[in-house]
Residue, then its C-alpha position, 0 to 999 in steps of 0.5 A: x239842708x238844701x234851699x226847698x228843704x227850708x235850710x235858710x230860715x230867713x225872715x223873707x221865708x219866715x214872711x212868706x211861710x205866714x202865707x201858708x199857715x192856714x193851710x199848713x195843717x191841714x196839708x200836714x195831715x195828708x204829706x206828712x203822715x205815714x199811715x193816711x191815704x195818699x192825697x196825691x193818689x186820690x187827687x191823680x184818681x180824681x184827675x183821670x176819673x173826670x173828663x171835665x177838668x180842664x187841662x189847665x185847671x188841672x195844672x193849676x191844683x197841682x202847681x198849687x198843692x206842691x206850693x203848700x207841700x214845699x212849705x210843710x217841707x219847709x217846716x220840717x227840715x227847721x224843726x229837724x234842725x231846732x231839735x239838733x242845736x237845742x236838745x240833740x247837742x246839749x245832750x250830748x250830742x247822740x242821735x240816739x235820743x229818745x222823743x218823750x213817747x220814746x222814739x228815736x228823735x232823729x228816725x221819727x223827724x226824718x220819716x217825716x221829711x221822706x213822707x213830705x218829700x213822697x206827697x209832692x207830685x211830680x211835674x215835667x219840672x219836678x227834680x229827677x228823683x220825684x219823677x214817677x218810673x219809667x212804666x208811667x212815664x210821658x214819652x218826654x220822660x224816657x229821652x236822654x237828658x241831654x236830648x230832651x233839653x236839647x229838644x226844648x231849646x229849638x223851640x224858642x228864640x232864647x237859642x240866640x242869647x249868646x249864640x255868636x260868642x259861644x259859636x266863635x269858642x270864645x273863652x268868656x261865652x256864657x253858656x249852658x254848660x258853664x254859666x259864667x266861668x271860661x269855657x276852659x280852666x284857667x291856664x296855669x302859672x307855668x303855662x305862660x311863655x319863658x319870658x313872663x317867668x319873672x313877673x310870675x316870680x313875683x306872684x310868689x313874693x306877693x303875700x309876704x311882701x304885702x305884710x307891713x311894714x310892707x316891701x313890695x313896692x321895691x320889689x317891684x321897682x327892683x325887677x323893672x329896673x333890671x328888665x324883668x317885665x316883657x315888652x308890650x310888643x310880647x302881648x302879640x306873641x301871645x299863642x292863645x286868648x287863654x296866655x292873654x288872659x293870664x297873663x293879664x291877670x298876672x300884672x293886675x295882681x302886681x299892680x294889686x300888690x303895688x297898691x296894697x303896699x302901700x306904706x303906713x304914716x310914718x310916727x316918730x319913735x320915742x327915745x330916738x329923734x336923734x337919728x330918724x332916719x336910721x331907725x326906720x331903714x333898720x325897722x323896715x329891713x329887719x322886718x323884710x328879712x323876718x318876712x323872707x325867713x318866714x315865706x320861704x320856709x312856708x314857700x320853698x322856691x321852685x327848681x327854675x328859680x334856683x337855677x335862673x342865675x336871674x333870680x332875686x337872692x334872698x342874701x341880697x340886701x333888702x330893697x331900699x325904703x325910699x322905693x317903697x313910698x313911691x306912688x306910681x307903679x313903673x311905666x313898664x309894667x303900666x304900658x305892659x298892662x295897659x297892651x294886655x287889656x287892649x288884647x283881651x278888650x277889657x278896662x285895666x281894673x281889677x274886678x270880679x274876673x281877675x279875682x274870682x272868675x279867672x283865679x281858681x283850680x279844681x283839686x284832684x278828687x278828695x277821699x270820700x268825695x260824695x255828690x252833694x245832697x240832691x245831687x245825683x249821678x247822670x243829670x246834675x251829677x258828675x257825668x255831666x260836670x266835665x271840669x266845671x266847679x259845681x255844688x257837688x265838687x265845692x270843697x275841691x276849689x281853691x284860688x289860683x294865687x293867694x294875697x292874705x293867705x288866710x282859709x276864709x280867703x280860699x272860703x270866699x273865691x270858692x262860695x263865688x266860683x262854685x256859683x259861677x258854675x251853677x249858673x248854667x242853670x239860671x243861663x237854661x232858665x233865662x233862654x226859656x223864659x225869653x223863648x216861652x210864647x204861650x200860658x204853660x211855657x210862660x210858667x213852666x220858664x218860671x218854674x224852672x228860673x225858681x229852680x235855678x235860683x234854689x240851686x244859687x241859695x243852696x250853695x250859700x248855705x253849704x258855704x254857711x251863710x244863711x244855714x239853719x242852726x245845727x247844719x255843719x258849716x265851714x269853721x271859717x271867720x269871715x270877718x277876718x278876711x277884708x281887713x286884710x283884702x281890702x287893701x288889694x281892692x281898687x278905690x271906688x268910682x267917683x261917679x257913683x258917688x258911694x258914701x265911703x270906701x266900707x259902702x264900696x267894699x259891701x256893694x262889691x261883696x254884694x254883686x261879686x256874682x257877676x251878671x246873675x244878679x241884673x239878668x235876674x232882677x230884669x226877667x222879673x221885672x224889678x225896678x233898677x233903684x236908685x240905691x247903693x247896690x243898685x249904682x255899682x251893679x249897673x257899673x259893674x256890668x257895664x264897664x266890668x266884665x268880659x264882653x261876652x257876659x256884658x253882650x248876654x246881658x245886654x241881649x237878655x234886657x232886649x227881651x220884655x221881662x216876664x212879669x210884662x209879658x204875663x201882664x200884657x197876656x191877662x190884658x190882652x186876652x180872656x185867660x182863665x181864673x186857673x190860667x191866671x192862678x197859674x201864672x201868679x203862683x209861678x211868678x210870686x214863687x221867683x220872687x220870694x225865692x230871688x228875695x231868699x238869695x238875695x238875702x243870703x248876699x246881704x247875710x254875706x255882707x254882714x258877715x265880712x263886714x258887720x252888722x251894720x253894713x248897706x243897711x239902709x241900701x238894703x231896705x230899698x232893694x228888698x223893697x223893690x223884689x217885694x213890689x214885683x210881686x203879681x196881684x192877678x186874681x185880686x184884680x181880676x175879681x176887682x174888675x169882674x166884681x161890678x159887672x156881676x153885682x159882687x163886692x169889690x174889695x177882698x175884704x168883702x168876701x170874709x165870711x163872719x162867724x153866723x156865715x161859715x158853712x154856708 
């Protein structure tokens, strides 16, 4: 189940979901049942046969009754999925299972989703299958989509954001089209010039010589020592910013490989104290050769390496144990490193681009490839992709290069590469939200910054994390990945002071989406923190990133945030009880739905690195989303309620039991 259809089920959706219980029922009877009239019928009847609402009161209802639609919706899609994990599979597992008043289980719960799903009443930023047909449809409606998004950019400053990277046809420019990812895939391996040919032979060493007892150290020193690594000057000859970036890349994964073969303390073996030393060099190399029988049998060497009379020979003594205790890397490859970073004007780290952003490739289309569910062709669908890694082509994502070789390895670049690509949507939503001026700008921005952030929900839960019980998800470990990958990863910065490097690895699982997170919690105006999560994102998007994505952001954080600008607007100026309600609903929406993705990040945490992981760090972010929250119509009725003679508290206005019907 997809984000709006109630798939996560946390326990920020289970908080939220009290809000509507009272309602719930009664909004049940006119969105889920078949055989009632429809309610929105009779609500659009009522619209057209009263000149006197107002526009805006009217948008408010509306805005409203989907509010609590969604949540029935919520509901449904849970109760489908309880039926399915508690009586469907220990039945058997057919779908043919009859309810007690003898109706196929399944058939009765799915009409009622499609009946929920027909109540909701379609607005201008309502998903394309609930727009009403073309015949009634506003003009708006009936341009392309391309033209009507197109249409709505130029009429706000959010046009700017990013506008002179994305003119210049930079390779990080954030954009629309792409969200976060390089505006073109990532260059292969093979694409870097001849000379880089041996560097990139020891990529393919990499994983089977990181296995302790591990050799790759002196498999490194072994290549610098007979010149395989270019010279800095070859960084200028460099054809394109594309071959600058991978091949960065390509020494940052050597140096990654470098620090992850790192050996282990020695111990003493018993029985053999009288020659030590003979011992280990014979343990280290028989484990070498085990390593190399098992790597190239899985990996066989590609036709260049066997003809290159350059190439290592697996006959070839293994490397000495003595290189393999060496701590630093060799200059060559460090001032080769340190010329590419100064090229591509980024820190020599290795971060969220090497490892994710710039480490992946799509698959040629699988066999019964089929959109994901709520995606369709045309807008969203694969008309409009191009080769951009998207929800509906997820599966086909897999890393560039490898360091542990394990599937949940492939699972995780592929959960953060796929939101990458769907943050396009959250990058459209953002230039609204910083163009929009007046009332119905300011919510339909908000709306459609709600809809970005489902979007980022629902690929966590179709990488399993968060899912409803009974939802397929992939059959991966997580647990086993980081310990494994954690000796890849770069210490932790000493300025953040972080408690330990386990508080290091959460935080960087955590905000490994990259700038969505800040860019996020700034339009909504959620307090920074003080906290764990809270130091790390802002050092990673300051000295972390691409520039391009850091210039976005930066540019995104000159622009007042929404939840000032919808205060200033009630303080400045007389809006309306339903303007008001409007813009609350709008916002307190983003907020829970940002609380949900943001509790799928923390759930992947747990999952990678146990139950206990940034738990107290957690308890003030999730503070801090929670008090962003607007309280608009309680305070204005607080400062109306003097000046008309009314109580001022909202607990004054419950009615006791004598009173109701009044």
């Amino acid at each position: 189940p997809g984000g709006g259809r109630g798939g996560g089920g946390g326990e920020e959706a289970m908080a939220s979901g009290g809000g509507a219980a009272g309602v719930g029922a009664t909004a049940g009877a006119g969105a889920g049942a078949a055989e009632d009239e429809s309610w929105p019928e009779c609500a659009m009847a009522t619209f057209e046969g009263d000149e006197a609402f107002h526009e805006a009161a009217v948008e408010s209802l509306v805005d409203h009754y989907n509010a609590v639609v969604r949540r029935v919706l919520d509901f449904r899609w849970r109760h489908l999925s309880y039926i399915e994990e508690y009586v469907i599979k220990p039945s058997g597992g057919m779908a043919t299972a009859r309810g007690t008043g003898g109706t196929p289980a399944f058939a009765y719960l799915n009409q009622h989703i499609n009946d929920t799903e027909a109540a909701l009443i379609p607005t201008l930023t309502s998903s394309p299958l609930l727009r009403p047909p073309a015949a009634h449809a506003p003009p708006d409606w009936k341009l392309p989509a391309a033209a009507f998004a197109e249409a709505a950019l130029t009429l706000h400053a959010g046009q700017r954001l990013g506008a002179e990277h994305a003119a210049a046809g930079e390779l990080w420019a954030v954009t629309d089209e792409r969200g976060l990812l390089p505006a073109r895939p990532p260059l292969d391996l093979d694409g870097l010039p001849a000379a880089w040919r041996a560097a990139v032979r020891l990529l393919r060493r990499l994983p089977g010589a990181c296995v302790p007892p591990p050799t790759f150290r002196s498999v490194v020193a072994a290549a610098a020592a007979r010149g395989d690594f270019p010279p800095p000057a070859a960084v200028a000859a460099l054809p394109s910013e594309d071959s600058a970036e991978r091949a960065r890349c390509v020494t940052a994964y050597v140096l990654a490989g470098w620090r992850a073969a790192k050996p282990p303390p020695q111990r003493e073996p018993p029985g053999l104290a009288a020659s030590p030393e003979a011992h280990r060099r014979s343990y280290a190399e028989g484990g070498a050769a085990a390593r190399r029988g098992w790597w190239c049998h899985r990996h066989p060497r590609h036709d260049d390496q066997l003809d290159d009379p350059a190439a290592p020979d697996d006959a070839s003594p293994p490397p000495t144990a003595d290189r393999d205790t060496e701590e630093t890397p060799p200059a060559p490859l460090l001032l080769l490193h340190a010329a590419l970073c100064g090229r591509v004007d980024r820190p020599s780290r290795f971060g969220v681009a090497e490892l994710l952003l710039y480490n992946w490739r799509l698959l040629p289309p699988l066999g019964g490839d089929e959109p994901a569910e709520g995606e369709g062709e045309g807008e969203g669908g694969a008309e409009g992709e191009g080769d951009r890694p998207s929800l509906r082509r997820m599966r086909r994502v897999v890393p560039c290069q490898r360091f542990v070789c394990f599937e949940e390895e492939d699972w995780f670049v592929r959960l953060h590469v796929t939101l990458a690509g769907e943050a396009g949507r959250l990058v459209e939503a953002a230039r609204h939200c910083v163009g929009a001026c007046d009332t119905n700008e300011q919510v339909r921005a908000l709306q459609s910054l709600e809809g970005a952030l489902e979007t980022l929900v629902r690929v966590h839960y179709v990488a399993g994390i968060g899912q409803a019980p009974g939802a397929d998800a992939p059959k991966v470990t997580p647990a086993l990945l980081m310990g494994r990958m954690h000796r890849f990863l770069p210490p932790s910065p000493p300025e953040l002071g972080l408690a330990s490097e386990a508080e290091a690895r959460a935080v960087r699982v955590y905000c490994a989406s990259g700038i969505d997170q800040p860019m996020v919690l700034h339009l909504l105006g959620v307090h920074r923190g003080g906290h764990a999560i809270g130091r790390f994102r802002e050092w990673q998007a300051s000295a972390d990133l691409p520039t391009p994505h850091r210039a976005f952001l930066a540019d995104v954080r000159c622009c007042t945030p929404m939840r000032e600008r919808v205060e200033a607007a009630v303080g400045g100026e007389r809006l309306a009880v339903q303007e008001l309600a409007r813009l609350e609903l709008a916002h307190n929406s983003c907020i829970d739905m940002a609380l949900r993705l943001f509790t799928r990040r923390y759930e992947l945490v747990r999952a990678l690195l146990g139950v206990d992981a940034l738990a107290t760090s957690w308890q003030h972010e999730r503070g801090l989303i929670q008090e962003a929250r607007l309280r608009l119509l309680v305070e204005r009725r607080e400062m109306e309620g003097p000046r008309r003679g009314l109580p001022t508290r909202a607990h004054a206005y419950k009615r006791e039991p004598t009173e109701r019907g009044r």
